[in-house]
C-alpha positions as a Markdown table, in Angstrom:
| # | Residue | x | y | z |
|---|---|---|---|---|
| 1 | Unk | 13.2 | 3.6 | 28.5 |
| 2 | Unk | 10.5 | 6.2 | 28.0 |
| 3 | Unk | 7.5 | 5.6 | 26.7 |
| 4 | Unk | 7.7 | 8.2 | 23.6 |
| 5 | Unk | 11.2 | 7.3 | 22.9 |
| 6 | Unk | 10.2 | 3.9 | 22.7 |
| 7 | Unk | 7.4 | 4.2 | 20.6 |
| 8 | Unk | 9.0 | 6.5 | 18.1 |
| 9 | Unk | 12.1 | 3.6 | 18.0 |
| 10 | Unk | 9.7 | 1.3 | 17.3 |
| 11 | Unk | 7.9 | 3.5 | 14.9 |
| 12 | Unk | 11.3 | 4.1 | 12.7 |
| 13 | Unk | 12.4 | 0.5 | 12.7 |
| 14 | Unk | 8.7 | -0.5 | 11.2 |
| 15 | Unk | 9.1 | 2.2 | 8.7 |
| 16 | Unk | 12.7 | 1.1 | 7.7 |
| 17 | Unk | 10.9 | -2.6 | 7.3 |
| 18 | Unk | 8.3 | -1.1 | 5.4 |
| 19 | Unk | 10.9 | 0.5 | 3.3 |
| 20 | Unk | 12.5 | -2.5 | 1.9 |
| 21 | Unk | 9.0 | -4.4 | 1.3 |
| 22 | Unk | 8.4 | -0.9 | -1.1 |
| 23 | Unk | 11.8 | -0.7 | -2.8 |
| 24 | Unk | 11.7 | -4.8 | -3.5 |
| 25 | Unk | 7.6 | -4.2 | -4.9 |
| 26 | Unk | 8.4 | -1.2 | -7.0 |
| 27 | Unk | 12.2 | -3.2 | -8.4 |
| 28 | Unk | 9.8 | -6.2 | -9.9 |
| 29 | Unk | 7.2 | -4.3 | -11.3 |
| 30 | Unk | 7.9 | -5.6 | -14.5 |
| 31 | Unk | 8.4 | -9.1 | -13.3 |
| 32 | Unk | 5.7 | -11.8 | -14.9 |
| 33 | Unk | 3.9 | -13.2 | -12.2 |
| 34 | Unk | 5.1 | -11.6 | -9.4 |
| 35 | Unk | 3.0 | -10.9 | -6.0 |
| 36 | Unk | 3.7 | -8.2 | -3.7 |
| 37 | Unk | 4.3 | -7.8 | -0.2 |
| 38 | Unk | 1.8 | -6.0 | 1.9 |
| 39 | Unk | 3.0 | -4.4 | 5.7 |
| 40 | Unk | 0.9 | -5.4 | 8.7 |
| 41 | Unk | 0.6 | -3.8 | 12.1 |
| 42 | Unk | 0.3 | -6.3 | 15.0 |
| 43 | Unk | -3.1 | -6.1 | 16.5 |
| 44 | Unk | -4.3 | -4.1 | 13.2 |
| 45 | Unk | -6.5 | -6.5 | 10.8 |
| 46 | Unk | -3.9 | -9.1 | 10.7 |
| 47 | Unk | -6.7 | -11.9 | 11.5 |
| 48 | Unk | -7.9 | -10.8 | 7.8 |
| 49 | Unk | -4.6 | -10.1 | 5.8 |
| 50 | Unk | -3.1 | -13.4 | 7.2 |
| 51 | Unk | -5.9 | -15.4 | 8.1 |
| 52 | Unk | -4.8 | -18.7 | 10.4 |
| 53 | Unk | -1.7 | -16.6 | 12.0 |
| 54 | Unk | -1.6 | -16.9 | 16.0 |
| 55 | Unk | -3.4 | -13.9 | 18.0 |
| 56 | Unk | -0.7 | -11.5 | 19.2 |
| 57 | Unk | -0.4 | -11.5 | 23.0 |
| 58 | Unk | -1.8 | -8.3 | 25.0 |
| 59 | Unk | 2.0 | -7.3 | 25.1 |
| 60 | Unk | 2.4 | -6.8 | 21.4 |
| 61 | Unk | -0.2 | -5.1 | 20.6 |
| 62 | Unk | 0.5 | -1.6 | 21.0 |
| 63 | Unk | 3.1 | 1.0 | 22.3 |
| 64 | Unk | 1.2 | 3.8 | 23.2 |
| 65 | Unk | -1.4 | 3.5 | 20.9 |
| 66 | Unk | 1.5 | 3.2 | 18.3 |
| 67 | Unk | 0.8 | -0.4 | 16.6 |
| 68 | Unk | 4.1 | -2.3 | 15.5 |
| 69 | Unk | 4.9 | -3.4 | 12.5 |
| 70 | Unk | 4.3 | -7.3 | 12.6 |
| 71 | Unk | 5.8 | -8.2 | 9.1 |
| 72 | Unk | 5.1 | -8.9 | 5.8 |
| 73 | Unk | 2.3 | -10.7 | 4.1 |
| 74 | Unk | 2.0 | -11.7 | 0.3 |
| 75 | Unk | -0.9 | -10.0 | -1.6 |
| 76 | Unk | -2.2 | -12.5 | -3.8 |
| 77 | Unk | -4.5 | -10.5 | -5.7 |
| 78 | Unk | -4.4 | -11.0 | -9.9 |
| 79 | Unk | -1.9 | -9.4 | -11.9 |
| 80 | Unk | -2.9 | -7.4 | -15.3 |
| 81 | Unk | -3.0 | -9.8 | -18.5 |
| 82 | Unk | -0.6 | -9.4 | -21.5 |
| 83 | Unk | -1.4 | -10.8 | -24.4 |
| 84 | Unk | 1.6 | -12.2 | -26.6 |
| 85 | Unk | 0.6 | -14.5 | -29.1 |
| 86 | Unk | 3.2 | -17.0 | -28.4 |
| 87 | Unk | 1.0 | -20.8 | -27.6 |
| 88 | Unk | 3.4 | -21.8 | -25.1 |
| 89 | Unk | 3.0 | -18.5 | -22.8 |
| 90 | Unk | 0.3 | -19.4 | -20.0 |
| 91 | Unk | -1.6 | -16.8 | -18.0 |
| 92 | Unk | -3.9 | -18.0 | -15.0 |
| 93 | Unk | -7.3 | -16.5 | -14.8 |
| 94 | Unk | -8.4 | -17.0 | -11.1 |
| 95 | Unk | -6.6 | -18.8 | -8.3 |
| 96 | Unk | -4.1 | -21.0 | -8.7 |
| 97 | Unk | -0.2 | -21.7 | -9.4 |
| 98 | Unk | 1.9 | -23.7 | -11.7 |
| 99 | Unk | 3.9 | -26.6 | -10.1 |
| 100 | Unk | 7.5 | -26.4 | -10.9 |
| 101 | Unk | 10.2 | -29.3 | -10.5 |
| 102 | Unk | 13.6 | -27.2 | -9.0 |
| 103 | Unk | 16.6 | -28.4 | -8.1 |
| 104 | Unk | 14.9 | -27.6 | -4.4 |
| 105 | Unk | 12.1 | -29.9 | -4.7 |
| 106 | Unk | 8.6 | -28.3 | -6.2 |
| 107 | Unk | 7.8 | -24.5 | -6.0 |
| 108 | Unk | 5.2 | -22.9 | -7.4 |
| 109 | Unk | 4.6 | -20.1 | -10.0 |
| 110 | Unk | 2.1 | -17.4 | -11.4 |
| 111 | Unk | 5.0 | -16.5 | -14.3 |
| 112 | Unk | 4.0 | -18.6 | -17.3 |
| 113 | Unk | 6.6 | -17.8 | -20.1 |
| 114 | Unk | 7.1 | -21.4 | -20.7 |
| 115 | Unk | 8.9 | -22.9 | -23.6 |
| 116 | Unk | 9.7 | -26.4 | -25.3 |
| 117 | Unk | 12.9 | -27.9 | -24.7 |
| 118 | Unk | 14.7 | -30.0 | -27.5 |
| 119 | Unk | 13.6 | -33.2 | -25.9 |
| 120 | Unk | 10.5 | -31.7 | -26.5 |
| 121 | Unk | 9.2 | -31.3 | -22.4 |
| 122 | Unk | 7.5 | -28.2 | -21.3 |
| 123 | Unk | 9.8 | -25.9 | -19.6 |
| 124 | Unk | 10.3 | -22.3 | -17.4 |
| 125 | Unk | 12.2 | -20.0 | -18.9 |
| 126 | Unk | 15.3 | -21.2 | -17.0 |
| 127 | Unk | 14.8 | -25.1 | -17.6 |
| 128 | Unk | 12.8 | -26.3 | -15.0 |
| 129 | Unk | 10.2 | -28.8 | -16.3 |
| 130 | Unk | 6.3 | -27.8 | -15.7 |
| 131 | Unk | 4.1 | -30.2 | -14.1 |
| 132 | Unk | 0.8 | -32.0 | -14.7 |
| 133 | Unk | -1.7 | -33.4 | -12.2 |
| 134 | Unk | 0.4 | -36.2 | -10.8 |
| 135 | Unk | 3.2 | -34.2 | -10.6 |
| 136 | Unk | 4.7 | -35.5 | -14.1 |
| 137 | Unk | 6.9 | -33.6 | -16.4 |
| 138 | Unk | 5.1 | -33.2 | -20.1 |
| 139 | Unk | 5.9 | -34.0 | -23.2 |
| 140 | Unk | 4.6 | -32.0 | -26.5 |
| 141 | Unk | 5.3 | -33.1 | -29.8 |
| 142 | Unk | 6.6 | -31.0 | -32.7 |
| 143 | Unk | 3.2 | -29.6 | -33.9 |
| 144 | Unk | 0.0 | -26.6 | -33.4 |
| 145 | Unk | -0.2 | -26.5 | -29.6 |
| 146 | Unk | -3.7 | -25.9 | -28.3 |
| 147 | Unk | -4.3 | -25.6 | -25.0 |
| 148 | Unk | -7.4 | -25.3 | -23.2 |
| 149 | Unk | -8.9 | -23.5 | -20.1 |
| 150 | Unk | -8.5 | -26.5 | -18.2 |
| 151 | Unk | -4.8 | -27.1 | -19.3 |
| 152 | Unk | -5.4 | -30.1 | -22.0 |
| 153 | Unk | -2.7 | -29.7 | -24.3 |
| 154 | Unk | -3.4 | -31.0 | -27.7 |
| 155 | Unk | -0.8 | -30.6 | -30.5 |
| 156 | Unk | -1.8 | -30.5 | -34.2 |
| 157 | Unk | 0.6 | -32.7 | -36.7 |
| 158 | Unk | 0.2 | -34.1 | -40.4 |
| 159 | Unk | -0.7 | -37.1 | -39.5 |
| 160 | Unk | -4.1 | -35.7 | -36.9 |
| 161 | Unk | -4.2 | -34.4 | -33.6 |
| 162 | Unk | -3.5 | -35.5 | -30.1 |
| 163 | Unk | -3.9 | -35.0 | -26.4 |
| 164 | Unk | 0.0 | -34.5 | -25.2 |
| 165 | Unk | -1.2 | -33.9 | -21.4 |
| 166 | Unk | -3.0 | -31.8 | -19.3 |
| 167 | Unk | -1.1 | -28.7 | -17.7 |
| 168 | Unk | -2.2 | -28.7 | -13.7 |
| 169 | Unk | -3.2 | -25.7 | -11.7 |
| 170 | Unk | -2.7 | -26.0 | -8.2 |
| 171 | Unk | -4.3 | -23.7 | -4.8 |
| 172 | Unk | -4.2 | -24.0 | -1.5 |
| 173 | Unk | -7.0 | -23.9 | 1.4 |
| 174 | Unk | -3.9 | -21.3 | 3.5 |
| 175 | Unk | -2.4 | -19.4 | 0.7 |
| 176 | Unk | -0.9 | -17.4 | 3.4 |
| 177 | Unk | 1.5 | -20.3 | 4.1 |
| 178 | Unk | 3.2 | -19.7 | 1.0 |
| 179 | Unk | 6.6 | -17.7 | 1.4 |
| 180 | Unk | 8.4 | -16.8 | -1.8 |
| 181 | Unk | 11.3 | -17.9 | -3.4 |
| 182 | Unk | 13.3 | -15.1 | -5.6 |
| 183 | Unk | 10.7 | -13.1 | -7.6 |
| 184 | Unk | 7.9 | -15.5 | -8.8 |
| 185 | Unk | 8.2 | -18.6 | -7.3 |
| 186 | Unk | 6.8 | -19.8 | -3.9 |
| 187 | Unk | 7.5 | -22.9 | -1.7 |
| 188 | Unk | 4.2 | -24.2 | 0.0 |
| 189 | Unk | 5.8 | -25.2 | 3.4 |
| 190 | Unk | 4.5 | -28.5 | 4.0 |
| 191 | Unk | 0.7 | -27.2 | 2.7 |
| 192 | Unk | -1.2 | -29.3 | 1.0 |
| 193 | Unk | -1.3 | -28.7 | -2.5 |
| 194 | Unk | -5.4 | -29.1 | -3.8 |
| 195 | Unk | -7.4 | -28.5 | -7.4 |
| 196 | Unk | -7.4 | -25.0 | -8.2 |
| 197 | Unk | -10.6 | -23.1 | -10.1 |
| 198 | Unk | -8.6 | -20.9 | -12.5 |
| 199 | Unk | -8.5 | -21.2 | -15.8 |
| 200 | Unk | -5.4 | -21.0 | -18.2 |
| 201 | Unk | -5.4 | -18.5 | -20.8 |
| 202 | Unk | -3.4 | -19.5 | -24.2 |
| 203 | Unk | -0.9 | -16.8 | -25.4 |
| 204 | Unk | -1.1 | -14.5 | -22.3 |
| 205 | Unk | 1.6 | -13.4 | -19.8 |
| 206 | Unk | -0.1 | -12.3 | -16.0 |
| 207 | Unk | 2.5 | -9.4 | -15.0 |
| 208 | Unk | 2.9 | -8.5 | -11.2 |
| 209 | Unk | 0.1 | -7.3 | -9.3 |
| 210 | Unk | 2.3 | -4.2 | -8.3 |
| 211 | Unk | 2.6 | -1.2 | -10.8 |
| 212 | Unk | 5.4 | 1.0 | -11.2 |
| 213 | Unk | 3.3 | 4.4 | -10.7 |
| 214 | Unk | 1.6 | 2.7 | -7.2 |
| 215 | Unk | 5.0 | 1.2 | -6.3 |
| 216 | Unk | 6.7 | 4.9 | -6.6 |
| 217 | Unk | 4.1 | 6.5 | -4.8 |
| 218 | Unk | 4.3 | 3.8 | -1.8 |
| 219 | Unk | 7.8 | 4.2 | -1.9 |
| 220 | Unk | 7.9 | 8.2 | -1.0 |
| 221 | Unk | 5.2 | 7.8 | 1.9 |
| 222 | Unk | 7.1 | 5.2 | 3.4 |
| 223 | Unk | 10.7 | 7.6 | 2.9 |
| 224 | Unk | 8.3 | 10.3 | 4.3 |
| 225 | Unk | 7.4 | 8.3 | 7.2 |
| 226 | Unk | 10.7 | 7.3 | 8.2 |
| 227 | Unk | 11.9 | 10.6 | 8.0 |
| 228 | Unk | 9.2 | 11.6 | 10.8 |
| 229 | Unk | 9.7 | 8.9 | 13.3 |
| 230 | Unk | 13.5 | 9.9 | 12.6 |
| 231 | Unk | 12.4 | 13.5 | 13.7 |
| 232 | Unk | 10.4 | 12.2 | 16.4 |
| 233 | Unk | 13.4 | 10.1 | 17.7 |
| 234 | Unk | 15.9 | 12.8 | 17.8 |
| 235 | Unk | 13.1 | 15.2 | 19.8 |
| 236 | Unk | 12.9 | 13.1 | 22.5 |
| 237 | Unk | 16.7 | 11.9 | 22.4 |
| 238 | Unk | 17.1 | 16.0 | 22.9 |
| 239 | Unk | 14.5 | 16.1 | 26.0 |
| 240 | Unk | 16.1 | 12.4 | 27.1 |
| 241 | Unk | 19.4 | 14.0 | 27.5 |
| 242 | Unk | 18.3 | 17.6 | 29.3 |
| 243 | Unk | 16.0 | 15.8 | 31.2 |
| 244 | Unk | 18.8 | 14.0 | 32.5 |
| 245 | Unk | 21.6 | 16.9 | 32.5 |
| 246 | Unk | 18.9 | 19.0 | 34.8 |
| 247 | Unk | 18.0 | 15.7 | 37.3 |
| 248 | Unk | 21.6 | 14.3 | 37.7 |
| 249 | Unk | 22.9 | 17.3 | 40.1 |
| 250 | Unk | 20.0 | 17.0 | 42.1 |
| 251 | Unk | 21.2 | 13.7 | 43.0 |
């Protein structure tokens, strides 16, 4: 295949990657705790966007100085801070996740709109109980819920007040292992869960760390890029083909 057709193949199919990643950012903008995907070019930074990946070969690295797209990596950067006054929303200040216990096993979360079930255990919105240190459910009485930096949850009643848990934030020394699971969740893939340094904040929701007005604006240079290499593809379809029609009677 020639070179230039080649590379402006592989320059369209990146783009139409890259297009996806944008339109799925830019769709949960408004989703609490959400963490956008980032594009990365083989050969191009990828050591520091996903560090502990495998060095490309000398193959991959380039066609024609064109690099290829290599994927997608999740940018794990903080989200903006809402505050809503409700005690049982949780926003993490810093690195970290909440641990989750699924149907699939335990995932991990930045979206703290938790509630209290009627058995009284701490919840995601959906049901799915949130965990402490040992990977325990929690239980919070009918009462004032405080709950510190640290995650200790006391809880207020007539008759004085109580420690009802501690709420466990959890990180990991390759965040980068972490694929995710829907909109806000994450499955660590085998990696070690460890102590995370955040801290909680009490009656805060962390929203996604991808705005609408960034999103839209990623979103029309990567439809403006695929329309180029689209360009680019049919020119040198067009000098593929009369190449060919001038060289074939010669032969």
């Amino acid at each position: 295949m020639d070179s230039g057709l080649y590379a402006a193949y592989t320059g369209l199919m990146g783009r139409t990657q890259a297009l996806d990643t944008a339109a799925n950012n830019l769709s949960n903008a408004g989703t609490s705790g959400f963490r956008a995907q980032r594009d990365f070019f083989r050969g191009v930074l990828v050591d520091s966007l996903r560090p502990g990946s495998p060095a490309d070969s000398q193959v991959g690295r380039t066609v024609n100085n064109f690099g290829i797209l290599g994927g997608d990596a999740l940018d794990l950067g903080q989200g903006q801070l809402a505050t809503t006054g409700n005690p049982l929303d949780l926003a993490i200040q810093g690195n970290g996740f909440f641990a989750i216990q699924t149907a699939q096993g335990i995932r991990y979360t930045r979206d703290g709109a938790f509630r209290r079930s009627p058995a009284g255990v701490l919840e995601t919105s959906t049901g799915e109980p949130v965990l402490d240190a040992k990977l325990q459910p929690i239980t919070i009485p009918t009462g004032s819920v405080h709950i510190s930096p640290d995650g200790s949850v006391s809880v207020s009643t007539p008759q004085g007040s109580a420690i009802a848990g501690r709420i466990a934030i959890f990180d990991f020394t390759n965040r980068y292992a972490l694929t995710a699971e829907g909109a806000s969740r994450f499955t660590a893939n085998g990696e070690k869960p460890i102590a995370a340094e955040g801290d909680i904040e009490q009656g805060a929701i962390e929203g996604a760390n991808q705005d609408a007005i960034h999103g839209s604006m990623q979103l029309v240079l990567v439809q403006r890029q695929a329309e180029m290499m689209q360009k680019a593809l049919s020119v040198f379809n067009n000098e593929f083909d009369k190449t060919a029609t001038e060289e074939l009677p010669r032969v």
